[in-house]
C-alpha positions as CSV (number, residue, x, y, z in Angstrom):
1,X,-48.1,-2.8,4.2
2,X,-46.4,-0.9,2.0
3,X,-44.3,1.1,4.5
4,X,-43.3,-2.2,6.1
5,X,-42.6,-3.3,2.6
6,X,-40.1,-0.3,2.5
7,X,-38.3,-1.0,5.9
8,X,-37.9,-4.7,5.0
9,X,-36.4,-3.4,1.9
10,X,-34.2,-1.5,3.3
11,X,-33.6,-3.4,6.1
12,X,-31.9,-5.9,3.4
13,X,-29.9,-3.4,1.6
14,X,-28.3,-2.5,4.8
15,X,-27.8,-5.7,5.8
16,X,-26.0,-6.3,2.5
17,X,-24.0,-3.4,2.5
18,X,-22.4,-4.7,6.1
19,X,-22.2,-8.1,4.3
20,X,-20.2,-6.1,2.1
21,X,-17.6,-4.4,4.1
22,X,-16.9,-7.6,5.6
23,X,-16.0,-9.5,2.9
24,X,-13.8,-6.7,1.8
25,X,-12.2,-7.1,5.5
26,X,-11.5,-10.8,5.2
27,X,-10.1,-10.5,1.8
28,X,-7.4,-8.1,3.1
29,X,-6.9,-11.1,6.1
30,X,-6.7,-13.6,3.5
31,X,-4.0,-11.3,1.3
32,X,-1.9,-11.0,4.4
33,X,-1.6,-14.9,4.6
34,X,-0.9,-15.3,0.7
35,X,1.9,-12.5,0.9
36,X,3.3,-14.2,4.3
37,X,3.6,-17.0,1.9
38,X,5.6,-15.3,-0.2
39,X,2.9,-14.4,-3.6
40,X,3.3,-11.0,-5.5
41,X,1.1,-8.3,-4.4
42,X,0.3,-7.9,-7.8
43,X,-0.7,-12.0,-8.8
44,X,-3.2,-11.1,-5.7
45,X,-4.8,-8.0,-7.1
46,X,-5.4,-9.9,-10.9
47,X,-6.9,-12.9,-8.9
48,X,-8.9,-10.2,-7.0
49,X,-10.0,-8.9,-9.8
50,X,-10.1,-11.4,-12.5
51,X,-12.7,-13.7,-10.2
52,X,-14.7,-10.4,-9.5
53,X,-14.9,-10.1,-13.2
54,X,-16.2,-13.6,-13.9
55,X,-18.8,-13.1,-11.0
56,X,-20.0,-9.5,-12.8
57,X,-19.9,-11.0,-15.8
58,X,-22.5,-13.3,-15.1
59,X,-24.6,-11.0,-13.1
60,X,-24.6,-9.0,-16.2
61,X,-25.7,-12.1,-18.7
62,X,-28.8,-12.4,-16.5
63,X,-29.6,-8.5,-16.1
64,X,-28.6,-7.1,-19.6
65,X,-30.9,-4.9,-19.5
66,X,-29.7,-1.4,-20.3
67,X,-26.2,-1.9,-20.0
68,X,-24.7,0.8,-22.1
69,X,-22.6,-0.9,-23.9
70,X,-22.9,0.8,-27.1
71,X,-21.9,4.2,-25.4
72,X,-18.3,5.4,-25.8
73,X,-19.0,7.5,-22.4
74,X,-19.5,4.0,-20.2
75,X,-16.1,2.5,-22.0
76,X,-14.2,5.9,-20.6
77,X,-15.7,6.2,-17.5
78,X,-15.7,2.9,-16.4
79,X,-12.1,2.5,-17.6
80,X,-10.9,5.2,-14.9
81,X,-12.8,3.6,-12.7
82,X,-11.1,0.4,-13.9
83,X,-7.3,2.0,-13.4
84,X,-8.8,3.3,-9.7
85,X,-9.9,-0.2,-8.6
86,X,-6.0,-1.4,-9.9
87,X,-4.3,1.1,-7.9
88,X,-6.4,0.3,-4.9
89,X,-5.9,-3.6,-4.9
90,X,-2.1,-3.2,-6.0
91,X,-1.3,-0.6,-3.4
92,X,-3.4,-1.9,-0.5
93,X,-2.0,-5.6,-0.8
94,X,1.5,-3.5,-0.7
95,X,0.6,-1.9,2.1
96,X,-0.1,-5.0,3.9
97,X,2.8,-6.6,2.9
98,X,5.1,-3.4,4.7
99,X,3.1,-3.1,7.7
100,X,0.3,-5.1,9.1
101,X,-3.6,-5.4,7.8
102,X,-4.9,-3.6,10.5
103,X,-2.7,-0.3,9.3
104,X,-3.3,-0.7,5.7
105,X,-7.3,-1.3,6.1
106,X,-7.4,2.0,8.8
107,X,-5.0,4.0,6.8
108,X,-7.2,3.4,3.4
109,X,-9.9,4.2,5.3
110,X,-8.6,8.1,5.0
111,X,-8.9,8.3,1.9
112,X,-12.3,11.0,2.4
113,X,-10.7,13.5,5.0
114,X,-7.5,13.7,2.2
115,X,-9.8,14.0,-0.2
116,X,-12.1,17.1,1.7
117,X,-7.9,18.5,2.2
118,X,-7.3,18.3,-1.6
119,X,-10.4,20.1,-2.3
120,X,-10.0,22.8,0.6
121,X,-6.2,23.4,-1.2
122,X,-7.8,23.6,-4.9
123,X,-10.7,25.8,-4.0
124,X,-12.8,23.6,-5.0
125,X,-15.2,23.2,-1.2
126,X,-15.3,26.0,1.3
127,X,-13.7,25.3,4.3
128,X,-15.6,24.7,7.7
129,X,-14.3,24.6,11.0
130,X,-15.6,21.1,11.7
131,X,-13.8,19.9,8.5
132,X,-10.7,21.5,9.4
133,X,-10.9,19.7,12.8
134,X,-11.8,16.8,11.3
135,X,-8.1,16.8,9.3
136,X,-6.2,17.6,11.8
137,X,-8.0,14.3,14.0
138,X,-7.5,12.1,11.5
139,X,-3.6,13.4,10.8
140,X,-3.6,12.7,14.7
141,X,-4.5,9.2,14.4
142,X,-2.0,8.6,11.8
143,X,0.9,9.9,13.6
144,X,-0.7,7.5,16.7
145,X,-1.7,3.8,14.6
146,X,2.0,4.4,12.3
147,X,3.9,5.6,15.2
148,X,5.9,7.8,12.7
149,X,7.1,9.5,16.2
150,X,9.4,7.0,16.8
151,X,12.6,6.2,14.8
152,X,13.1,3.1,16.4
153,X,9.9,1.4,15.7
154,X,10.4,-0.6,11.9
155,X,7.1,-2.6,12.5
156,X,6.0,0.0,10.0
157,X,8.1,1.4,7.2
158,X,7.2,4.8,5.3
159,X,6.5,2.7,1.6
160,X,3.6,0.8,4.0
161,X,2.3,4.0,5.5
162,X,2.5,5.5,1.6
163,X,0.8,2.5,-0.3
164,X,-2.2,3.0,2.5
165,X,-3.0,6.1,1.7
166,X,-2.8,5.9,-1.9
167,X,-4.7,3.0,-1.9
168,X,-7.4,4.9,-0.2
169,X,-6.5,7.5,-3.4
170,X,-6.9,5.3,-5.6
171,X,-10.2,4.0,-4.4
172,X,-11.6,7.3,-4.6
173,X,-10.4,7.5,-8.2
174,X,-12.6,4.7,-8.7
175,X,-16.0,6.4,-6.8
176,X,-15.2,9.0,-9.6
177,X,-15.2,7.3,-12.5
178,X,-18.2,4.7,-11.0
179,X,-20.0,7.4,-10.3
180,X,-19.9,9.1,-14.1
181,X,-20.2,5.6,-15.7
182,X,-23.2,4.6,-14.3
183,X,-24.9,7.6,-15.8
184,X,-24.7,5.9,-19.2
185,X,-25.2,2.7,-18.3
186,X,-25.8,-0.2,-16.0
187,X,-23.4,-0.7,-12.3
188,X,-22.9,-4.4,-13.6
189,X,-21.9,-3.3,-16.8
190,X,-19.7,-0.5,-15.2
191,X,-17.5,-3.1,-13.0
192,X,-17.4,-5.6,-15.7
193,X,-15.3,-2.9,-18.1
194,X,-13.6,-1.6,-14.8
195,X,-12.5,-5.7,-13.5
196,X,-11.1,-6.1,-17.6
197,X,-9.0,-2.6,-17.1
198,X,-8.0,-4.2,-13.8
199,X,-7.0,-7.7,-15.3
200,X,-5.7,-5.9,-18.2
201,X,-3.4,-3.2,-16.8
202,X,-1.8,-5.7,-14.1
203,X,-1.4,-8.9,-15.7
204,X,1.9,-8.2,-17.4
205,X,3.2,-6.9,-13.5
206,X,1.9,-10.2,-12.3
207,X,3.5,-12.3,-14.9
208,X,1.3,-14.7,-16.7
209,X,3.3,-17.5,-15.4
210,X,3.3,-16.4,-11.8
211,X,-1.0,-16.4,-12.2
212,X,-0.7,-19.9,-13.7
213,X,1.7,-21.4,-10.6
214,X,-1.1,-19.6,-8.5
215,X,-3.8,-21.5,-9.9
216,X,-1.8,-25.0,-10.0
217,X,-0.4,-24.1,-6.3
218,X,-1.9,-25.8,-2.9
219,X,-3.1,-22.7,-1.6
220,X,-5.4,-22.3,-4.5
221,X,-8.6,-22.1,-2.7
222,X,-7.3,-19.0,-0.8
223,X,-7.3,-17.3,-4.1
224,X,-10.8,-18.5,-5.0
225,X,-11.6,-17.0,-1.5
226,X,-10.4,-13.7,-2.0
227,X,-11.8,-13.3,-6.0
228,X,-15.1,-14.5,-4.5
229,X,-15.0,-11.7,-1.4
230,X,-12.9,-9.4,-2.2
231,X,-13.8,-8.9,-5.9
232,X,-16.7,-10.1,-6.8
233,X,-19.7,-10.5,-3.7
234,X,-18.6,-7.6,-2.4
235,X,-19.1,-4.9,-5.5
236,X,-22.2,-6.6,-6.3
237,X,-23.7,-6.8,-2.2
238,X,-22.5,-3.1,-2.1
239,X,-23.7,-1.6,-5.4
240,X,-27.6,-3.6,-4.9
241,X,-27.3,-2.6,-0.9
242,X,-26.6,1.1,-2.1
243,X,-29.6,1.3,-4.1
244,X,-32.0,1.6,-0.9
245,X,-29.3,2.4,2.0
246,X,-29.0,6.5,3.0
247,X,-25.8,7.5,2.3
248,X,-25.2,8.3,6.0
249,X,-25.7,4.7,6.9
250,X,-24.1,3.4,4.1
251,X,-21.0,5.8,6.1
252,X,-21.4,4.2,9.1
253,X,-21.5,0.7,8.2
254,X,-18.4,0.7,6.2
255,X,-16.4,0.6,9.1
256,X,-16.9,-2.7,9.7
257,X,-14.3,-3.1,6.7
258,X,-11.0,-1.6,8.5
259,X,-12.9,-3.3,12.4
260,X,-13.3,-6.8,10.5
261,X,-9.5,-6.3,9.1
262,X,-8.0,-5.4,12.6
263,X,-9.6,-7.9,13.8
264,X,-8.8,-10.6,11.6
265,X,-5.0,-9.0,11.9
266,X,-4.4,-9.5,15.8
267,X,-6.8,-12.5,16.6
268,X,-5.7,-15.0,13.3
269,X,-1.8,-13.6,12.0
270,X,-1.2,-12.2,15.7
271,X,-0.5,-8.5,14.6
272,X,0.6,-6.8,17.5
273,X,-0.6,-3.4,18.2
274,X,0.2,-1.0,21.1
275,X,-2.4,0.7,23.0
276,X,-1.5,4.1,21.7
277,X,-2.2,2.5,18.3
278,X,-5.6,1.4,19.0
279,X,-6.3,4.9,20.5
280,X,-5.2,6.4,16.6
281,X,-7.3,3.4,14.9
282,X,-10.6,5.0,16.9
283,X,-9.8,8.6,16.3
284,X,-10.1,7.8,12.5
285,X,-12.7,5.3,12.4
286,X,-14.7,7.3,14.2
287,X,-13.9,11.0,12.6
288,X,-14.2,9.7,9.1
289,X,-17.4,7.8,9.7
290,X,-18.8,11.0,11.4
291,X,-17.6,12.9,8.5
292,X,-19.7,10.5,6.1
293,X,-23.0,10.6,7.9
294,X,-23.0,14.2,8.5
295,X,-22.3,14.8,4.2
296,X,-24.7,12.0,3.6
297,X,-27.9,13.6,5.9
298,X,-27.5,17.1,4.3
């Protein structure tokens, strides 16, 4: 009983972590359609998180149990991972906005093989040959989903291809300081200082004005929408999910993130991708996801 106690249990947690990664896939569907309507990238990313803050908020009035509050160390950490989570909304919705969602979801998706490359440069991770492969792949891929090769192609412009990986950047800016945080104190405590950072740092980008004709506009609801998936269910289906998911599966279903974006991309705002482009959305999915669940068994 209690072993099939343990595989429900983590049968959930899995299942929540895919629930997840496809909310944070739609919410990058539902930013393509607010920025085709002409809305700041950065009125998106304060929506994003400001909701997602009023969600953790309340998850942390009914669990305030060891929260940490009191310790200087969870204020610090949690505000880099506040600045990371900022830099990943702000950059990804920018990405978007200069390419297509499919591109920016793929190209954020890198952000682990850049990171392995930084730490190869600094000395700080012995190099292996299957790493080394594993760059060089995923640096394929690019070239093939942003078709840098070609100077006539503008369906993709260099400031799209640059937010997207800095977004991915930034997001691993914000593993860091998650990471650190939630040694002193508790994960909802953690996101609620990182969403205020967020809200914080980007509001006077945004304009308070331009949040306020956001909130008054017709396409309200699509703002609800992406608070409600991309900045608050998702952080708090991924950090529970976490809890009792490996880390190698936890690899492998985060791909359904950049999937569910592609998809969303050419079947609802008919993005149009070449074959060739496809073949460089595989090579990375599938490298990078690799990468993760090989790290995440040892």
């Amino acid at each position: 009983m209690k072993t099939l106690a343990l595989q429900l249990q983590g049968g959930m947690s899995t299942l929540l972590v895919v629930l997840a990664a496809l909310f944070w896939g739609l919410s990058g569907g539902i930013g393509a359609i607010l920025l085709a309507d002409g809305w700041d990238t950065f009125v998106l990313a304060v929506y994003r998180g400001g909701i997602g803050l009023l969600l953790v908020c309340v998850w942390l009035a009914l669990r305030p149990a060891r929260a940490g509050l009191g310790n200087y160390r969870l204020w610090l950490w949690s505000a880099v991972a506040g600045i990371g989570v900022a830099g990943n909304f702000s950059f990804y919705f920018i990405s978007i906005r200069e390419g297509s969602v499919a591109v920016a979801a793929t190209l954020m998706y890198c952000a682990p093989v850049f990171v392995y490359l930084a730490s190869f440069l600094l000395g700080l991770e012995r190099a292996t040959r299957a790493k080394a492969v594993a760059v060089v792949v995923v640096v394929l891929g690019i070239v093939l989903l942003t078709g840098v090769y070609n100077v006539d192609a503008q369906a993709i412009t260099p400031t799209g291809v640059g937010a997207g990986l800095i977004a991915g950047l930034a997001y691993a800016v914000f593993i860091f300081g998650f990471k650190y945080a939630a040694r002193h104190g508790s994960p909802q405590a953690v996101l609620a200082i990182a969403f205020a950072t967020l809200v914080a740092l980007l509001i006077a980008f945004a304009g308070v004005g331009s949040v306020m004709a956001a909130m008054n506009s017709a396409v309200w609801p699509l703002f609800l929408a992406l608070g409600l998936l991309g900045g608050g269910l998702s952080f708090i289906c991924y950090v529970i999910g976490l809890k009792y998911t490996a880390p190698a599966v936890a690899s492998l279903v985060a791909m359904v993130e950049p999937v569910t974006a592609s998809l969303f991309g050419v079947l609802v705002l008919s993005d149009n991708l070449a074959a060739v482009q496809f073949v460089g959305m595989a090579l990375i999915l599938v490298t990078v996801t690799s990468l993760g669940v090989s790290s995440g068994a040892r």
